[in-house]
C-alpha positions as CSV (number, residue, x, y, z in Angstrom):
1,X,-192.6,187.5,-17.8
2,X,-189.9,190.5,-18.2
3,X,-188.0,191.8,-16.0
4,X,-188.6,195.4,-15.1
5,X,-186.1,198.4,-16.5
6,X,-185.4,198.9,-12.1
7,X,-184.5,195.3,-12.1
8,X,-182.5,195.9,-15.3
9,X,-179.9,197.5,-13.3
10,X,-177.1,197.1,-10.3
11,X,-178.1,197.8,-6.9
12,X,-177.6,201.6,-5.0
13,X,-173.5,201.3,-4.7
14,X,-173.8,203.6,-1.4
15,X,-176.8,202.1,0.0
16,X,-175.1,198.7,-0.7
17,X,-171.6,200.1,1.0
18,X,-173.7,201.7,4.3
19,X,-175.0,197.9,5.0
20,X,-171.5,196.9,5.4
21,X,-171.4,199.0,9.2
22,X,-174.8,197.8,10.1
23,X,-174.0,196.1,13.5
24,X,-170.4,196.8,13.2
25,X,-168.6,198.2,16.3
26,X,-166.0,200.9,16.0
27,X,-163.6,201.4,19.5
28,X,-163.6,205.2,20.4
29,X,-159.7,204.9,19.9
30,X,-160.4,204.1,15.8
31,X,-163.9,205.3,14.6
32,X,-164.9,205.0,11.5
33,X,-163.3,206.8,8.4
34,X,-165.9,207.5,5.9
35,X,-165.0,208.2,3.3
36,X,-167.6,207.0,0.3
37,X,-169.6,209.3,-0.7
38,X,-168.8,212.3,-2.1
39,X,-171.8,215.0,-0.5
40,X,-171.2,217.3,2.2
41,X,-172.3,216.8,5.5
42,X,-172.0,220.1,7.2
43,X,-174.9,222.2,6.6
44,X,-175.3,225.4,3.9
45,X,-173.5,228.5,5.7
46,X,-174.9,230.3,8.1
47,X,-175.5,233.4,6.2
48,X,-177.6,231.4,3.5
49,X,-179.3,229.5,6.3
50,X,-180.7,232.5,7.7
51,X,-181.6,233.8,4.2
52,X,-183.6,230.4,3.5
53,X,-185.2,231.2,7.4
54,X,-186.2,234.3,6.0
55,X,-187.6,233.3,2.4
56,X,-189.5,230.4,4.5
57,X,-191.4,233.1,6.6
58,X,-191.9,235.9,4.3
59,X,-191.8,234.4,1.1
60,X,-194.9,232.4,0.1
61,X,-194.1,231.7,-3.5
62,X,-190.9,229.4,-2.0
63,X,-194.1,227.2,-1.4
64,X,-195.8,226.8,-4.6
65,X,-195.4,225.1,-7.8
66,X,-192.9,226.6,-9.9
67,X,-192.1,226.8,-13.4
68,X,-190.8,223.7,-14.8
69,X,-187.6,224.5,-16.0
70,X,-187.0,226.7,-12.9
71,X,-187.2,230.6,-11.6
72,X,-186.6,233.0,-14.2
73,X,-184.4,234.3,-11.9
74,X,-182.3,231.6,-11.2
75,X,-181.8,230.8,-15.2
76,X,-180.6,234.3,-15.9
77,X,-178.3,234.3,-13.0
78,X,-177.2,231.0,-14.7
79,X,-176.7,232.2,-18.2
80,X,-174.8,235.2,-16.9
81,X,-172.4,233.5,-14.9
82,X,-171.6,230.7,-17.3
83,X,-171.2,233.5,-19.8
84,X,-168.4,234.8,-17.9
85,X,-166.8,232.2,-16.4
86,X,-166.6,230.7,-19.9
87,X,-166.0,233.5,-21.7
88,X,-168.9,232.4,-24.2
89,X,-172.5,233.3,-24.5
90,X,-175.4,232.1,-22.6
91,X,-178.8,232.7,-22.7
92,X,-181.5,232.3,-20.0
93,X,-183.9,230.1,-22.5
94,X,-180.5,227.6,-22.6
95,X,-180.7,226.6,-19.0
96,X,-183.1,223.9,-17.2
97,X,-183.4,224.0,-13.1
98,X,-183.4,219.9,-12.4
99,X,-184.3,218.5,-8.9
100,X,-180.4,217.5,-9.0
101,X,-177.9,216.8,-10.9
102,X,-178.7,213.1,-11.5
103,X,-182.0,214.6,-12.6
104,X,-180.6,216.7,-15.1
105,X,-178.7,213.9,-16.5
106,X,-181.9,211.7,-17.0
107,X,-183.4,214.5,-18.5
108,X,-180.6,214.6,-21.0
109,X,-180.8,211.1,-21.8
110,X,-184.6,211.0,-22.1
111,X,-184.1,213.8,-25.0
112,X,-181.4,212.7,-26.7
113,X,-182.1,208.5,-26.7
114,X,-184.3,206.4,-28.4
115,X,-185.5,202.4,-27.1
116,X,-182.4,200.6,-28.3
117,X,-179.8,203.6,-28.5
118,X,-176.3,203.9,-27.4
119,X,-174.1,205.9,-25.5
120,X,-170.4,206.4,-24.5
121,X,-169.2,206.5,-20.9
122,X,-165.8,206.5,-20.1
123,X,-164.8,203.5,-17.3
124,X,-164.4,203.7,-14.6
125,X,-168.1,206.2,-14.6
126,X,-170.3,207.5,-11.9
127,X,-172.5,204.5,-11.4
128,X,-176.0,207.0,-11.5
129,X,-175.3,207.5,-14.9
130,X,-174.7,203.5,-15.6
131,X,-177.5,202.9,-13.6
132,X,-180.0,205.3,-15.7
133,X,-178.9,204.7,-19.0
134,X,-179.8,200.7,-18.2
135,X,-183.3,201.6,-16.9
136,X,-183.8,203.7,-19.7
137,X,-183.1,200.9,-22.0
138,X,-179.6,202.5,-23.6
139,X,-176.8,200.3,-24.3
140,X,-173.4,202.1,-22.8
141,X,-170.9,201.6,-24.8
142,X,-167.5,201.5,-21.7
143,X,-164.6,203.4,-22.8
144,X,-161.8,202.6,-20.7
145,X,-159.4,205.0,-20.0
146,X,-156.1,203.0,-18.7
147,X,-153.5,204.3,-16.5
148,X,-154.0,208.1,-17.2
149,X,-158.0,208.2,-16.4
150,X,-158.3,209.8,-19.6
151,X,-160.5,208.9,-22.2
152,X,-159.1,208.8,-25.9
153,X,-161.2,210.9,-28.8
154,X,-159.5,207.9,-31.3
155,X,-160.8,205.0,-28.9
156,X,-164.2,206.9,-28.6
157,X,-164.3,207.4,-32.5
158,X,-164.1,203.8,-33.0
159,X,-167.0,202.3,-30.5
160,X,-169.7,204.8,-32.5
161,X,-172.5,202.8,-34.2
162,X,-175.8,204.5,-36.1
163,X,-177.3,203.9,-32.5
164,X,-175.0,205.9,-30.0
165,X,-176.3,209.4,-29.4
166,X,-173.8,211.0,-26.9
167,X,-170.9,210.7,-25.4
168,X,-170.4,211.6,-21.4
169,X,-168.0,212.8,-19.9
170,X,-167.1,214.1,-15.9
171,X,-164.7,216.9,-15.1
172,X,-163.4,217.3,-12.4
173,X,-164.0,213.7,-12.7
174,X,-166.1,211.3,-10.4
175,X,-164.7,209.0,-9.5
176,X,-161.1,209.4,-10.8
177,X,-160.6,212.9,-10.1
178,X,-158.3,213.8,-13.0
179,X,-159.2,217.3,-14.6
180,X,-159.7,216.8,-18.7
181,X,-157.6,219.0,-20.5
182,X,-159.1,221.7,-22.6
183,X,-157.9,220.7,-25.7
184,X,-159.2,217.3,-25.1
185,X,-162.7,218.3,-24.4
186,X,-162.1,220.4,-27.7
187,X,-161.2,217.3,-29.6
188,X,-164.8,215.8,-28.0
189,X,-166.3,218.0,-29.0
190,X,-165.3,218.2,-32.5
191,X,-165.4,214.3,-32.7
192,X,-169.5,214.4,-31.8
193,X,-170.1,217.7,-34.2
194,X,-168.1,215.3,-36.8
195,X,-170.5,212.0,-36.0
196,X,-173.5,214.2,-35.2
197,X,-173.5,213.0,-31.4
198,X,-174.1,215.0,-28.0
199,X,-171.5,215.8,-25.7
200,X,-173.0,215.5,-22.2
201,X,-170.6,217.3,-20.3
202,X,-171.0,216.8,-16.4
203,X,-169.4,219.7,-14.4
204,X,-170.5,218.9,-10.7
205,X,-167.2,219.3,-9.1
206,X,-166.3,222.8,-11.1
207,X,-166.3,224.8,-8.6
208,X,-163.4,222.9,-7.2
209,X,-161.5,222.8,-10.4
210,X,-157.5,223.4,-9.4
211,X,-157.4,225.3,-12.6
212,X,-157.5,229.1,-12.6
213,X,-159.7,230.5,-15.1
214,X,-162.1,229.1,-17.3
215,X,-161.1,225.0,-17.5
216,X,-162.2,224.9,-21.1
217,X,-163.5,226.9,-23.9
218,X,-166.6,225.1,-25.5
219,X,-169.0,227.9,-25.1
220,X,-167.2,230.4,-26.7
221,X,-167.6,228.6,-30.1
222,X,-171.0,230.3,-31.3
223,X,-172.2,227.1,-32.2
224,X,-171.7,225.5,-28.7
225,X,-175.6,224.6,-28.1
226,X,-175.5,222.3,-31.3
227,X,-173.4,219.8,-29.5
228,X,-173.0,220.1,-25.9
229,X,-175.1,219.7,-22.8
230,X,-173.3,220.3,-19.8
231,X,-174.8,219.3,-16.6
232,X,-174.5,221.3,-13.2
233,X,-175.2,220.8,-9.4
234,X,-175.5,223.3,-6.5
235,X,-175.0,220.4,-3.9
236,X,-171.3,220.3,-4.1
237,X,-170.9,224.4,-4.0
238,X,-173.6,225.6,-1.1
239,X,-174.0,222.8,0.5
240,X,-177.6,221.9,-0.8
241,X,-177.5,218.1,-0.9
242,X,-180.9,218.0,0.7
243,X,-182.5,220.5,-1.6
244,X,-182.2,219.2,-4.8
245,X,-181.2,221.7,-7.2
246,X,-179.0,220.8,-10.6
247,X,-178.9,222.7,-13.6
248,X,-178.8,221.4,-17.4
249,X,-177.4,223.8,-20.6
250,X,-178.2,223.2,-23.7
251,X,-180.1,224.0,-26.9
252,X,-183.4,225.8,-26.8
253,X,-184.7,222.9,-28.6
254,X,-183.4,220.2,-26.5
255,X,-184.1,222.2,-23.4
256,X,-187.6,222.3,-24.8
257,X,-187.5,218.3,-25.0
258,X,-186.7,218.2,-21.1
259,X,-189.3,220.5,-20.3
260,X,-191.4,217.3,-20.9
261,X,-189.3,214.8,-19.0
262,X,-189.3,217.2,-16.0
263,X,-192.9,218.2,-16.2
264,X,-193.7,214.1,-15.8
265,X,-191.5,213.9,-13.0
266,X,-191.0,216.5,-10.6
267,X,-193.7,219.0,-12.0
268,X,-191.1,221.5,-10.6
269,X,-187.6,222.2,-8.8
270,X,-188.1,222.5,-5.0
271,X,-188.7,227.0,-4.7
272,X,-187.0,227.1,-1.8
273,X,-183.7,225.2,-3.1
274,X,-183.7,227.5,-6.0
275,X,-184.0,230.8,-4.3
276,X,-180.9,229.1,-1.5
277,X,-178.9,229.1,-5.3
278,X,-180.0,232.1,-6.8
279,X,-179.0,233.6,-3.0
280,X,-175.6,231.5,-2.9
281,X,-174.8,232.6,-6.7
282,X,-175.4,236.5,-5.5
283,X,-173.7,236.3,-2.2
284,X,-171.3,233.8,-1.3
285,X,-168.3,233.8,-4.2
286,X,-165.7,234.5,-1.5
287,X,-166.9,232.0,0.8
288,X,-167.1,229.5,-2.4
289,X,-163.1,230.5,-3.0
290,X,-162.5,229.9,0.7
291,X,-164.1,226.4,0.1
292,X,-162.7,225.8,-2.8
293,X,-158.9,226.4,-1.4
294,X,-159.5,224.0,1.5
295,X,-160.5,220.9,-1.1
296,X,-157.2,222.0,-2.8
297,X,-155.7,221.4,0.6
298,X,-157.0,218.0,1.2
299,X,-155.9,216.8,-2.5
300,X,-152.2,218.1,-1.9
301,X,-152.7,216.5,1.4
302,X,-153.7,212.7,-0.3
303,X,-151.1,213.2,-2.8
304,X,-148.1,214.0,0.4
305,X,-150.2,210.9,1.8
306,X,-150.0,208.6,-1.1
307,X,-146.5,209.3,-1.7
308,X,-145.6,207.6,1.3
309,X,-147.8,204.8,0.8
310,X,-146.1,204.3,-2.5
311,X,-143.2,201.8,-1.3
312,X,-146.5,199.7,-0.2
313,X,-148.0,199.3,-3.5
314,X,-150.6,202.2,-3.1
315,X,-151.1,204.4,-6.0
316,X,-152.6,207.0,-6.4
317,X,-153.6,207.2,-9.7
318,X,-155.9,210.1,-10.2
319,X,-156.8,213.2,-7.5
320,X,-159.2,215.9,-7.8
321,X,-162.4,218.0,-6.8
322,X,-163.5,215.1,-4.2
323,X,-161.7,212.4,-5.3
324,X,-158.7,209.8,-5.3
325,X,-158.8,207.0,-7.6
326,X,-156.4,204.4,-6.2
327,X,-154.9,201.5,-6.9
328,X,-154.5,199.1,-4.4
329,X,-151.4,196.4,-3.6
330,X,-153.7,193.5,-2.0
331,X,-154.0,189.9,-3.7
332,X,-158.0,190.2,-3.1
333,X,-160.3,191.8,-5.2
334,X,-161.5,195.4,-4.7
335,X,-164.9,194.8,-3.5
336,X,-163.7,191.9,-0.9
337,X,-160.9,194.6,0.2
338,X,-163.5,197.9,1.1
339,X,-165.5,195.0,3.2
340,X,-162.0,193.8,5.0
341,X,-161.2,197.8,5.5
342,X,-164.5,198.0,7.2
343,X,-163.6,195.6,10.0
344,X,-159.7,195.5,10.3
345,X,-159.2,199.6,9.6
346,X,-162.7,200.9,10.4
347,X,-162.8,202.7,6.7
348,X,-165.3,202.6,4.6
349,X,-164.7,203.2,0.8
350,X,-166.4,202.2,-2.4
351,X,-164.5,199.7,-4.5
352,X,-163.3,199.8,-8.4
353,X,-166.2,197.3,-9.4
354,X,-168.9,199.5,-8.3
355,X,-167.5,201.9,-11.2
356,X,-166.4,199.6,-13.8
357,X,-168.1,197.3,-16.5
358,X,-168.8,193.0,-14.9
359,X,-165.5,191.4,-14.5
360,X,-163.5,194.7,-15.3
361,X,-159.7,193.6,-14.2
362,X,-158.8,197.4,-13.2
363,X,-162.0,197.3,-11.7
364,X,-160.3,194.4,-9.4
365,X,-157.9,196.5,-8.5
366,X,-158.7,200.2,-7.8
367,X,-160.9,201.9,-4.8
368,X,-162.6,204.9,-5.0
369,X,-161.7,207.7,-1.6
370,X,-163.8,210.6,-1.5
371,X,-162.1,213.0,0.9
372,X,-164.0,216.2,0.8
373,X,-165.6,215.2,4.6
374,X,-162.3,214.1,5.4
375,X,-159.7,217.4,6.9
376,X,-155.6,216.7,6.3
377,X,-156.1,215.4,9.9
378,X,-158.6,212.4,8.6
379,X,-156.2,212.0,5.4
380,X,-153.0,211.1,7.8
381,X,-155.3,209.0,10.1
382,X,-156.3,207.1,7.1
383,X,-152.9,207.1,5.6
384,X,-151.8,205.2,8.7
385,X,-154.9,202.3,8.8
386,X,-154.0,201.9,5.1
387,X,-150.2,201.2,6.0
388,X,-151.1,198.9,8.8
389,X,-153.6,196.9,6.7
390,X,-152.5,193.0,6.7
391,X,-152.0,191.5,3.6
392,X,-153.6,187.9,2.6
C-alpha cells in the first residue's frame, strides 16, 4: 500500500515546537520567551473591532456564502492600492481573496503544477510552502542562499529542468528576514520570462518593509501578469490571524485556474474577514505606519542585541519584517539547542532544520527568532538568557 500525499510530508514545525512546553514549568522570575511563531497575538484594533461588531449585527450578507474569488469590493480596493503603491497597473479581475495566505499559495501551485513537476525554493523557506508542494506531489528543487540569505538568479538558472514551473520567493523574507533588492527581483523575473517559469512572489511581511517607497518595480512592466504571482496576507497588517483572509495577483487566466482550486476548498473567503480588510484597507493606514515603525524598533533593537552577543559566537545573519535568522555558537545541533533553550533559558524558538532541506549543515547551525510579539524589553531579556546559556 502507498503512503498518503499528508504522510508524504514533515510534521506541523509549530505544533511540533508547542509540545516541547507541555508540562514544562516556567518560575515567575523567568517566564517563557516565545518567540516562534511569527502571528500576532493582540487582537485587531479597537476601531476595526467595533466596525466587525457592527457588520455582525447589521450586516447579514457578512454571513452568507460569498463569491469565490472574494467581494468585489475588496478586489478593487486591492487593485487600486497595489496600483499605487507599485506604481504599476492592477485590475480588480487580477486579484483572488484566499482563506490566507498559505491558501493563496496552494492555489498557486495547484494552477501552475502538474503530477511530477518542479519548483524552486530558496533554503532556508517557510516550511508551509515545503510542506504543500510535497502533498501536492512537486519536487522542490532547494536553492541555498549562503551567508547573505540571498538567492542567486545564476544558481537558480542552473537547477531548471522541462519540469520546474516557478520559482518562490519571500520578501521581507520568512524566516531570514533580509529584504530582496529590487534589482534582484528584476533579474527573477527576467530569468522565469526567459525559461517560461512563474514567479511566485510572497509579500506577507510588506507592510513592514524598512524600505520607503515601493520595494520593487515588477508591476509597472505592462507585461507583469505574464510572469508573476504575488501572494498577500491581511494577518500580519490588521491583525486578522483568526479570520483568514490572503490575497493572490495574477493573470486573469491563472486567477481563473484558482477560481477552481478555491471553489473545491473553501467555497468562499470568510465575509466577515473580508469586510474587517476592506475596512482596515479604508481606515487604518496611519495606524498601519504606527505599527509598522514599532517592528522597525524591535529589528534595530535585535541588531543593538546581537551586536553584543557577537564576541559569543551569535550572529545575526539576517533581520527583518518579523524576523532574525541567527546563527548559533553551540557544538549541538539546532534542533537539540531550541529543546535545551526551552528548559535552561525558558525560550522557545524554531530551529534551522525545520527550514532547511534533511541533513542541511547550515540548517545545523541557525535558529529562527520571530520578534514581532516580543517589545525591546523582551529582546534584552532574551539577549541576556542567550548570553547565560551553558555550553556542552
Amino acid at each position: 500500500m502507498s503512503s498518503s500525499r499528508t504522510a508524504s510530508t514533515f510534521p506541523p514545525p509549530v505544533m511540533e515546537a508547542r509540545r516541547w512546553i507541555e508540562g514544562v514549568s516556567f518560575p515567575p522570575e523567568r517566564p517563557l520567551l516565545n518567540v516562534s511563531q511569527a502571528a500576532p497575538v493582540d487582537p485587531p484594533p479597537e476601531p476595526l473591532r467595533r466596525a466587525m461588531a457592527e457588520i455582525v449585527m447589521q450586516d447579514a450578507s457578512a454571513h452568507l456564502y460569498g463569491p469565490v474569488l472574494g467581494l468585489p469590493d475588496l478586489r478593487e480596493e486591492i487593485a487600486r492600492h497595489w496600483s499605487e503603491a507599485y506604481r504599476g497597473r492592477v485590475v480588480p479581475e487580477q486579484v483572488a481573496v484566499t482563506s490566507g495566505c498559505n491558501q493563496a499559495y496552494c492555489a498557486a501551485i495547484s494552477a501552475l503544477c502538474g503530477e511530477g513537476s518542479e519548483v524552486i525554493l530558496p533554503s532556508p523557506w517557510y516550511f508551509n510552502h515545503r510542506m504543500w508542494n510535497d502533498m501536492a506531489g512537486v519536487r522542490t528543487l532547494p536553492l541555498e542562499t549562503g551567508p547573505t540569505l540571498l538567492p542567486d538568479p545564476e544558481a537558480a538558472a542552473a537547477l531548471i529542468t522541462p519540469a520546474t514551473r516557478a520559482i518562490v520567493l519571500v520578501s521581507p523574507n520568512n524566516p531570514g528576514g533580509v529584504e530582496y533588492p529590487a534589482e534582484l527581483l528584476a533579474a527573477f523575473r527576467d530569468l522565469c520570462r526567459d525559461r517560461g517559469l512563474a514567479l511566485i512572489l510572497d509579500e506577507t511581511y510588506r507592510d513592514f518593509d524598512s524600505r520607503e517607497g515601493p520595494a520593487h518595480e515588477l508591476f509597472s512592466d505592462p507585461d507583469w501578469a505574464e510572469v508573476l504571482v504575488q501572494l498577500y496576507s491581511f494577518s500580519k497588517a490588521y491583525r486578522l490571524t483568526g479570520h483568514r483572509v490572503g490575497a493572490v495577483t495574477a493573470s486573469t487566466a491563472r486567477i481563473a485556474q484558482m477560481e477552481r482550486f478555491l471553489d473545491t476548498v473553501t467555497i468562499c473567503p470568510t465575509s466577515l474577514g473580508q469586510k474587517a480588510a476592506l475596512w482596515g484597507m479604508r481606515n487604518l493606514g496611519d495606524w498601519l505606519a504606527g505599527e509598522r515603525a514599532e517592528i522597525l524598533s524591535r529589528r534595530r533593537a535585535m541588531e543593538r542585541s546581537f551586536a553584543r552577543l557577537a564576541p559569543q559566537g551569535w550572529r545575526l545573519m539576517g533581520c527583518g519584517a518579523y524576523f532574525g535568522w541567527i546563527e548559533h555558537p553551540h557544538a549541538e545541533p539546532s534542533d537539540a539547542l531550541a529543546q535545551r533553550l526551552v528548559h535552561e533559558a525558558g525560550v522557545l524558538l524554531l530551529p534551522g532544520t525545520m527550514f532547511t532541506p534533511e541533513g542541511s549543515e547550515a540548517g545545523r547551525r541557525q535558529l529562527r527568532i520571530a520578534f514581532a510579539n516580543v517589545d525591546a524589553t523582551g529582546i534584552a531579556k532574551l539577549e541576556t538568557r542567550l548570553a547565560a546559556l551553558p555550553a556542552r
